[in-house]
LOZA-255875 format. One line per 4 residues: number of its first residue (from 1); for each residue x, y, z of N, C-alpha, C. Coordinates in steps of 0.2 Angstrom, whole numbers, plus 2048, in hexadecimal, padded with zeros to 3 digits. Example, Ala and Ser with C-alpha at 12.3 -4.5 7.8 and 13.67 -1.06 7.14 Angstrom:
2
1> 842 7E4 827 83E 7EA 827 842 7F0 827  840 7F5 823 844 7FB 824 840 800 827
***
This chain:
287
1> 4BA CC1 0CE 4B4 CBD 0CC 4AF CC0 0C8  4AE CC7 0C8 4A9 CCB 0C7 4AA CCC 0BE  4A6 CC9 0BA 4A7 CC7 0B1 4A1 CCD 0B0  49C CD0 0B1 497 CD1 0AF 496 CD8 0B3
5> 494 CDD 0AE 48E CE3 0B1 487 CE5 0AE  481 CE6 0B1 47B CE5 0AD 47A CEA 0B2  477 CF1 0AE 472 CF5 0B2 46C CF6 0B1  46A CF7 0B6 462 CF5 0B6 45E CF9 0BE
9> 45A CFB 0BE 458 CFF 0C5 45C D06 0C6  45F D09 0BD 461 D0E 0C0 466 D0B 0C4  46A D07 0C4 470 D04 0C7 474 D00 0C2  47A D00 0C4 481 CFD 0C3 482 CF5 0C6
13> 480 CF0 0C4 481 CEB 0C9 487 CE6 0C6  48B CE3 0CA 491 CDF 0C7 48F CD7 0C8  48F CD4 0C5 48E CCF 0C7 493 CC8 0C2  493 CC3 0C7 498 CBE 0C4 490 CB7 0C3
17> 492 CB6 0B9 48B CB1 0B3 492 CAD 0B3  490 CA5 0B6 494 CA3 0B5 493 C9B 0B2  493 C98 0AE 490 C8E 0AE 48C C90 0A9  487 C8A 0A7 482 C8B 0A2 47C C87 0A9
21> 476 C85 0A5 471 C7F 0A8 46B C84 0AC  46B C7F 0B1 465 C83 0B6 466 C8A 0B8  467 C8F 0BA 468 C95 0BE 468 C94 0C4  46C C97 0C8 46B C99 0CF 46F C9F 0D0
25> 46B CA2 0D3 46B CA9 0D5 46E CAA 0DD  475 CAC 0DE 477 CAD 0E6 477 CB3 0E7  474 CB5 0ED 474 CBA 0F0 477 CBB 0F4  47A CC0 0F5 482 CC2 0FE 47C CC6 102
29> 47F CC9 108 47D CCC 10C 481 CD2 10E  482 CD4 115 487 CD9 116 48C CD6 11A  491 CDA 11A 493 CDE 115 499 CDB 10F  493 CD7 10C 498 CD1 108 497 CD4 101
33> 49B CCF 0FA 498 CD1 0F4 498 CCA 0F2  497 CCA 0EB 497 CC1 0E8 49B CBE 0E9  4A1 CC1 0ED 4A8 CBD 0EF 4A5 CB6 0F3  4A0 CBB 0F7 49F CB6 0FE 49F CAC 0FB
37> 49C CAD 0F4 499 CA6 0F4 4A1 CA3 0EE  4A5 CA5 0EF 4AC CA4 0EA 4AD C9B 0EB  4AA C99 0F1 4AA C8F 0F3 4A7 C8D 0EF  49F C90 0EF 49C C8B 0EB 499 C8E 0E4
41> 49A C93 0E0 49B C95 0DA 49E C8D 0D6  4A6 C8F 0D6 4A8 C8A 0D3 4A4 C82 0D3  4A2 C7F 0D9 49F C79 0DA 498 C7A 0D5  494 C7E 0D6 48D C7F 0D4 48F C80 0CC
45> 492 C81 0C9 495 C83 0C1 496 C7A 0C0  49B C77 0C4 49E C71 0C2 498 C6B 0C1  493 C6D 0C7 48C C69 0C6 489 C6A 0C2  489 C70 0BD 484 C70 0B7 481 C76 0B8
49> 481 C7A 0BD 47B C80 0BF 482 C87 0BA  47C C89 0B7 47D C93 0B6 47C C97 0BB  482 C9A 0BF 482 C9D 0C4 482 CA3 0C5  47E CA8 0C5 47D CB0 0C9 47F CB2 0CE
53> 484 CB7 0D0 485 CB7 0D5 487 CC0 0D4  481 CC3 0D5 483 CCA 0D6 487 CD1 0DB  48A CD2 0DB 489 CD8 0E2 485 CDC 0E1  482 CDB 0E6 479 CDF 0E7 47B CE7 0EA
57> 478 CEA 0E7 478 CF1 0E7 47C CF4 0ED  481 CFA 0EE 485 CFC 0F4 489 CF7 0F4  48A CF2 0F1 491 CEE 0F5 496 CEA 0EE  49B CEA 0EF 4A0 CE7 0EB 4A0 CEE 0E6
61> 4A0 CE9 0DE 4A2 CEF 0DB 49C CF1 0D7  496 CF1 0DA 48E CF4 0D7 48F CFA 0DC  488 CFC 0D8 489 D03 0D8 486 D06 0E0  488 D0C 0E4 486 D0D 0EC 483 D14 0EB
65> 47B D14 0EB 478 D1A 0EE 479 D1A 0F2  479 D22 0F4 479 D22 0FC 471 D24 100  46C D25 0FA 467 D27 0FF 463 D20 100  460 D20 106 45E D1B 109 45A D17 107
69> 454 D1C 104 44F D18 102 452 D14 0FB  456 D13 0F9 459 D10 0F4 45B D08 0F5  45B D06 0FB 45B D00 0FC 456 CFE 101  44F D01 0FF 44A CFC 102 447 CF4 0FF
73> 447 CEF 100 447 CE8 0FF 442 CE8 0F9  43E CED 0F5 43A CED 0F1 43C CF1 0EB  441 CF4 0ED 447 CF8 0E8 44D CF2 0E5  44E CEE 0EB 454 CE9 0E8 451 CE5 0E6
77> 44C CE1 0E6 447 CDD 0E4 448 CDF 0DB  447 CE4 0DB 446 CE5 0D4 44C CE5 0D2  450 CE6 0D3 458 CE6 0D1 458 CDF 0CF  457 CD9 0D2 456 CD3 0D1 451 CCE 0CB
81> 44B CD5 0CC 44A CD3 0C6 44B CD3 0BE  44F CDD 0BF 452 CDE 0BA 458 CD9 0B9  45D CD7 0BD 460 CD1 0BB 460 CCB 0B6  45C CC9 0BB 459 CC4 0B5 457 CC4 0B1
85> 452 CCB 0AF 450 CCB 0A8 457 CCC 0A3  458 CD1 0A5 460 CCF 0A2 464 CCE 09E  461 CC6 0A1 465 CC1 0A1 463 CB9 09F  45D CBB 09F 456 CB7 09B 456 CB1 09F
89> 455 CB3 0A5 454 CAF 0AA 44E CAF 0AE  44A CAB 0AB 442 CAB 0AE 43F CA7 0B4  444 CA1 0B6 444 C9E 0BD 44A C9D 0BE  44C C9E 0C5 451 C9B 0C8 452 C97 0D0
93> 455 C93 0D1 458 C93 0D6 458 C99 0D9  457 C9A 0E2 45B C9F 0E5 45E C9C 0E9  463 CA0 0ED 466 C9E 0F3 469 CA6 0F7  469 CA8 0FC 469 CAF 0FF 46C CAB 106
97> 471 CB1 107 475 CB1 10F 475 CB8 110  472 CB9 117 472 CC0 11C 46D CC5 117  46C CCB 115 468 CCB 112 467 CCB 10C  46B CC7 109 468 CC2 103 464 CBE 103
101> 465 CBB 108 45D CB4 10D 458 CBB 10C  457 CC0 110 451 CC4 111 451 CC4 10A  454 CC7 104 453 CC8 0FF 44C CC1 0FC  453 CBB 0FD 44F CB7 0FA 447 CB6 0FB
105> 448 CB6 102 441 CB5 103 43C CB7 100  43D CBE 101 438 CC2 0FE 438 CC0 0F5  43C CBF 0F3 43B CC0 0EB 436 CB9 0E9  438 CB2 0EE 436 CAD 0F0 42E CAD 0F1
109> 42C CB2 0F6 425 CB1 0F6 421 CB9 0F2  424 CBB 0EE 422 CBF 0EA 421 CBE 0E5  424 CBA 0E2 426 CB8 0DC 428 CB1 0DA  424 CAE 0DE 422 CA7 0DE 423 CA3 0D6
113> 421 CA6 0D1 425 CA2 0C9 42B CA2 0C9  42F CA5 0CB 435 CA5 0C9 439 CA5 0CE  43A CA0 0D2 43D C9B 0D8 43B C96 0D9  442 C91 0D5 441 C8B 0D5 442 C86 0DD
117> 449 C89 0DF 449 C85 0E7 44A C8C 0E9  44C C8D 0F0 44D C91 0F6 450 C8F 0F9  45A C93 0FA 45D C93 100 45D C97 103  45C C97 10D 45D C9D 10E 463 C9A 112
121> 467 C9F 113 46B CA0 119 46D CA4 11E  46C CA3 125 46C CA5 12A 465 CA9 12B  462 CAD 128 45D CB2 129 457 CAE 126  452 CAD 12D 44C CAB 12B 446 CAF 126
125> 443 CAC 126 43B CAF 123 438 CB9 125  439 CBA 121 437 CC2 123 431 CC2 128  42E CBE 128 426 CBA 12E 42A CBB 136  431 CB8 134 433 CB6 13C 436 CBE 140
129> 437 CC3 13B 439 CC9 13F 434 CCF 13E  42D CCE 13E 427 CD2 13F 428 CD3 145  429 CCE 149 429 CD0 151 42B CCA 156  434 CCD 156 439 CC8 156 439 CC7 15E
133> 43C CC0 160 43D CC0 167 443 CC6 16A  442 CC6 173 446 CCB 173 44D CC8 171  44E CC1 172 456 CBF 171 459 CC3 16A  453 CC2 166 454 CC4 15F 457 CCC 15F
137> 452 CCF 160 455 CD6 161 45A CDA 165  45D CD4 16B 463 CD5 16E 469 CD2 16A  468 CCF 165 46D CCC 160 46E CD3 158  467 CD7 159 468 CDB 152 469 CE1 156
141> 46B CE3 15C 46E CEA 15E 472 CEE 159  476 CEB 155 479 CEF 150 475 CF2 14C  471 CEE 14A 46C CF2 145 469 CF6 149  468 CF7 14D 466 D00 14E 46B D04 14F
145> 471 D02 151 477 D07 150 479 D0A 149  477 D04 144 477 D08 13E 472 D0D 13C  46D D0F 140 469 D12 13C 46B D1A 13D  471 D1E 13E 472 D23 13D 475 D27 13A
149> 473 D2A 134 478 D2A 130 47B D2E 12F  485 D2E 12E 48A D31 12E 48D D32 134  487 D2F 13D 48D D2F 143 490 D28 141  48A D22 13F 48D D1B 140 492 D1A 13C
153> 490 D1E 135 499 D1F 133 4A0 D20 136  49D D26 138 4A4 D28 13C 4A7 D24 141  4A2 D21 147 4A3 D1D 14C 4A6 D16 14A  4A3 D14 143 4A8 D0D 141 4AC D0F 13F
157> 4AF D12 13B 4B6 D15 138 4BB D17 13E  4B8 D19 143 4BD D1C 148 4C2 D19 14B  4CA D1B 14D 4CC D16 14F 4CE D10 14B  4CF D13 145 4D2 D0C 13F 4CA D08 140
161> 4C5 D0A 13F 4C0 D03 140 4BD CFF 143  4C2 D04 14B 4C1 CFE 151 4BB CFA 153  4B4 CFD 154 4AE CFC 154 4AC CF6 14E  4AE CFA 149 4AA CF4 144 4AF CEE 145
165> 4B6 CEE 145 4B8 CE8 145 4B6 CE4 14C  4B4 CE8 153 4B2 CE4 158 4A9 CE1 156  4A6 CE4 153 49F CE2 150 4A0 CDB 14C  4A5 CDB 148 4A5 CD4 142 4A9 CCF 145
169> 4AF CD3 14B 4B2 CCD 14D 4B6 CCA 146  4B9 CC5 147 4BD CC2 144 4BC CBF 13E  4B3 CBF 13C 4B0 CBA 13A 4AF CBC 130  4AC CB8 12D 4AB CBA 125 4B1 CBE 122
173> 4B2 CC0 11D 4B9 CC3 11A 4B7 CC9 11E  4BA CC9 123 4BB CCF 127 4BF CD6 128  4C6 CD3 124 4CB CD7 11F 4C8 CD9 119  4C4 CD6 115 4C2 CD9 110 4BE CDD 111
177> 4BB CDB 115 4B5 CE1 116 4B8 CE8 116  4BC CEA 11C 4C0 CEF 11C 4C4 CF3 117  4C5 CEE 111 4C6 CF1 10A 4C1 CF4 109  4BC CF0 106 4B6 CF0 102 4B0 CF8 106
181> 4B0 CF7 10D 4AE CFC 110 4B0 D05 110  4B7 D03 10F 4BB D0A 10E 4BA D0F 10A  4B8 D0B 104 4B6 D0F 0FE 4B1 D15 0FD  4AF D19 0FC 4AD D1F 0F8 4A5 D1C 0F9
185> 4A2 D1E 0FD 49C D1D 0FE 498 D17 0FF  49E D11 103 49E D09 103 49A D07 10A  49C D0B 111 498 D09 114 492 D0C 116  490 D13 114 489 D16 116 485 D12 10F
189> 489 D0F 10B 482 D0C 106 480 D03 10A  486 D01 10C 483 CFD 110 47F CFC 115  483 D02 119 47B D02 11F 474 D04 11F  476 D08 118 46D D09 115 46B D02 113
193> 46C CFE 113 46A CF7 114 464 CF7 11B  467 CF6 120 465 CF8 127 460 CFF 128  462 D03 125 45F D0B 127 457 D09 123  457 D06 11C 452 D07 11A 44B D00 11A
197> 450 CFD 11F 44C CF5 120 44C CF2 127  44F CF5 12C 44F CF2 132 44D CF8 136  44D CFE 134 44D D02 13B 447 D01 13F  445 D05 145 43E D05 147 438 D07 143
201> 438 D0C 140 432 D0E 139 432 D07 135  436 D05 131 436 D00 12D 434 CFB 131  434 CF7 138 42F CF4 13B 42A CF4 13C  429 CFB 13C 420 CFC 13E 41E CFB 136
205> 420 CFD 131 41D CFB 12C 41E CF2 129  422 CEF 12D 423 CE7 12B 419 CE5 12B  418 CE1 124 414 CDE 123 414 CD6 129  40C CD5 129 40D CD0 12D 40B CC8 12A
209> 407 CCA 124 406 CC4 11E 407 CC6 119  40D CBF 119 40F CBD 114 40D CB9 10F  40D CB8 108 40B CB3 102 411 CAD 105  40E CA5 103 411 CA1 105 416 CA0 101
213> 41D C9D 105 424 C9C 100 421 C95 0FC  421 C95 0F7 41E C8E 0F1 423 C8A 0F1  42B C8C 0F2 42F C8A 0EB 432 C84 0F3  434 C80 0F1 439 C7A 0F6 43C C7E 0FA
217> 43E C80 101 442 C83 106 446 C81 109  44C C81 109 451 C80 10D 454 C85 110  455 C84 117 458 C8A 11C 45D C89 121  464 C8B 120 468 C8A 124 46C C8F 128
221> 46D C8C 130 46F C8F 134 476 C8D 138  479 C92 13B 47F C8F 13F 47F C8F 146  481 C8C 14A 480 C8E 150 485 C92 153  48A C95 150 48F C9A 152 48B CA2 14E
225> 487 CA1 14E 483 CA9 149 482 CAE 14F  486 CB3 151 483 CB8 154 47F CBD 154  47C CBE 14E 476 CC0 14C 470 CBF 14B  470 CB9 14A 46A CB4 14A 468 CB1 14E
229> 462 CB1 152 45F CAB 156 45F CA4 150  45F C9D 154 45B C99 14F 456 C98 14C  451 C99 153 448 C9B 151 448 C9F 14A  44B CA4 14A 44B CA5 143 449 CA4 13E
233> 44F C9F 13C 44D C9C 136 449 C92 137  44B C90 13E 449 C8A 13F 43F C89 13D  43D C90 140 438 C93 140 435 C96 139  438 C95 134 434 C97 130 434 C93 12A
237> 432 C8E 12C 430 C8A 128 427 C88 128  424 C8C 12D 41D C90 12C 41B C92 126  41F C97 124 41E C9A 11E 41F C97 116  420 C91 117 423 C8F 110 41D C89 110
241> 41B C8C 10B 416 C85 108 418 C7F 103  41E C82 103 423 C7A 0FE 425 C77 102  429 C71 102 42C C6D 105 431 C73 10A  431 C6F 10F 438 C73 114 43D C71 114
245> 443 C73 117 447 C6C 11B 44A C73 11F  44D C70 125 452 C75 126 456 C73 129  45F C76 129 465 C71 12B 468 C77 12F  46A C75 136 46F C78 13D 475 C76 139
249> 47A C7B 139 481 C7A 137 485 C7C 13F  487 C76 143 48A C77 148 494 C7B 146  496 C80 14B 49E C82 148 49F C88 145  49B C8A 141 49B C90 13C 498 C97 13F
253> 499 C9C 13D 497 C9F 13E 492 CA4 13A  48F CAB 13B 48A CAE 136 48C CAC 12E  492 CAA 12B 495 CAA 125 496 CA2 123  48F C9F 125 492 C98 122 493 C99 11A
257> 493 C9B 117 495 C99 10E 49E C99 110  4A1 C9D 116 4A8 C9D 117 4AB C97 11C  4A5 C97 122 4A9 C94 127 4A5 C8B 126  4A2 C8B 122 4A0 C83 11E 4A1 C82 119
261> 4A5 C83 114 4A3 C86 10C 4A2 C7C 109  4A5 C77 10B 4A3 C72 109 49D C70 10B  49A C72 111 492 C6F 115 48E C73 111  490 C7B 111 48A C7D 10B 48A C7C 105
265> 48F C79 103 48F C79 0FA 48A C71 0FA  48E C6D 0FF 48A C66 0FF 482 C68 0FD  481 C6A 104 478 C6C 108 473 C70 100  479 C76 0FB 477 C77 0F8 474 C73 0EF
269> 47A C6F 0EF 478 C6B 0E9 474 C65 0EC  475 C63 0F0 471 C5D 0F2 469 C5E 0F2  468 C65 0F4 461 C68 0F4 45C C6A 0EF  462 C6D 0EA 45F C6E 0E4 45E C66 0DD
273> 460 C62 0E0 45E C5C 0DE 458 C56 0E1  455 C5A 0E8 452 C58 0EA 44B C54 0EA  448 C5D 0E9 442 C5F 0E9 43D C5E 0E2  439 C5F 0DE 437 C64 0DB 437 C68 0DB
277> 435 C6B 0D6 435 C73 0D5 42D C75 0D9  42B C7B 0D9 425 C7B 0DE 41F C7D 0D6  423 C7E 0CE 41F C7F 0CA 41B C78 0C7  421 C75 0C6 41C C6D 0C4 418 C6A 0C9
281> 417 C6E 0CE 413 C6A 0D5 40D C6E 0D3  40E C75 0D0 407 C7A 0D1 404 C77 0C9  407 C76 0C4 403 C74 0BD 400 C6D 0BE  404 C68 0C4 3FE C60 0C3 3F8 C63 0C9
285> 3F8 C68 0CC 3F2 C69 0D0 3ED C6B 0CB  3EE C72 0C5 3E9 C71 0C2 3E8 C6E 0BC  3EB C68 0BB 3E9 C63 0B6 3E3 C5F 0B9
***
């Protein structure tokens, strides 16, 4: 799927420019690449949208630093934005699943001009895991498991990958991953995902006000997600100052673009025709 490479941030990124029209920007999470969204690519193209769909830094076939500070959300922010300039892309669509959602968000209340709608998926408002319930933190136990670097390599690898494959269970390209992760500095660049954003330091530092989400929000969950509370995401519709909505996907699991790909492709165009945009709503206020 991967047509395109553009470096930018001192990185290598691969990404699949697909359609002509509006843009939308999709973002994967771990330990996915722009495979993940291979359902609704084609649909989103067929409806008219130009479609972006990168692998973000450590994963697929973009480029993998291994020092940590390399993937803190304000370094891949900018990779995002090199993108698009790019690529002469001055608003878009976004949509993010696992931390792509994180992603989004942030880029969403950061950079409020250039986010036309907001999808997130699975992963709520960066607001909602300042100071998560304990359910929440009994669902993100992994994430402190990965914060060691070179044992928690060893310990998933061990044993054909018994551990990691017990952790993912059956679920998202699971097989693939075990390719994609084998490779030459493939899983300590993904866990520095984790190392440089979830440990406990990186929590003491989480911000606790936020700039308000402007752009339309949509936010979807599944009720098979074992890493995610609800409250979560049902919950952060607090922070969006555009219109909300939010949809319970009952059957699926943390990987709805895979275990819904017709309910998300639906939920996704249907929404992007919805709303306005959040900028012609800010220009008739100062008229």
């Amino acid at each position: 799927m991967i047509n395109k490479k553009v470096t930018v941030n001192d990185v290598e990124i691969a990404l699949v420019d697909e359609g002509a029209g509006e843009p939308v920007l999709l973002l994967h999470g771990f330990p996915d690449s722009s495979y993940l969204w291979r359902h609704q690519i084609p649909a989103l193209v067929d409806a008219g949208y130009r479609v972006i769909a990168p692998d973000l830094r450590g994963f697929g076939e973009s480029s993998k630093p291994q020092e940590i500070e390399a993937y803190d959300m304000r370094t891949v922010l900018n990779d995002l934005v090199g993108i698009t300039g790019q690529l002469g892309i001055q608003r878009a669509h976004v949509v993010g699943h696992d931390w792509g959602a994180a992603l989004a968000w942030m880029y969403a209340f950061l950079m409020p001009r250039r986010v036309d709608h907001l999808v997130v998926l699975s992963v709520g408002h960066p607001g909602m895991f300042a100071n998560p319930s304990i359910e929440q933190r009994q669902k993100s136990w992994y994430m402190l498991y990965y914060q060691f670097p070179g044992v928690t390599e060893e310990l998933l690898r061990r044993n054909g990958w018994r551990l990691f494959k017990q952790i993912m269970g059956r679920e998202g390209d699971y097989t693939r991953y075990l390719r994609d992760l084998a490779r030459p500095g493939a899983l300590t660049a993904a866990l520095n995902w984790y190392r440089a954003n979830r440990s406990p330091e990186a929590e003491l530092r989480t911000q606790t006000n936020f700039p308000p989400v402007l752009a339309p929000t949509l936010g979807i969950w599944s009720d098979g997600d074992k890493a995610m509370e609800e409250e979560g995401m049902a919950n952060s519709g607090k922070y969006v100052k555009g219109p909300w909505r939010y949809e319970r996907i009952e059957g699926a699991s943390h990987w709805i673009p895979l275990d819904a790909p017709d309910k998300t492709t639906e939920l996704i165009l249907g929404f992007l025709g919805t709303h306005e945009s959040a900028e012609p709503q800010r220009r008739r206020r100062r008229l």
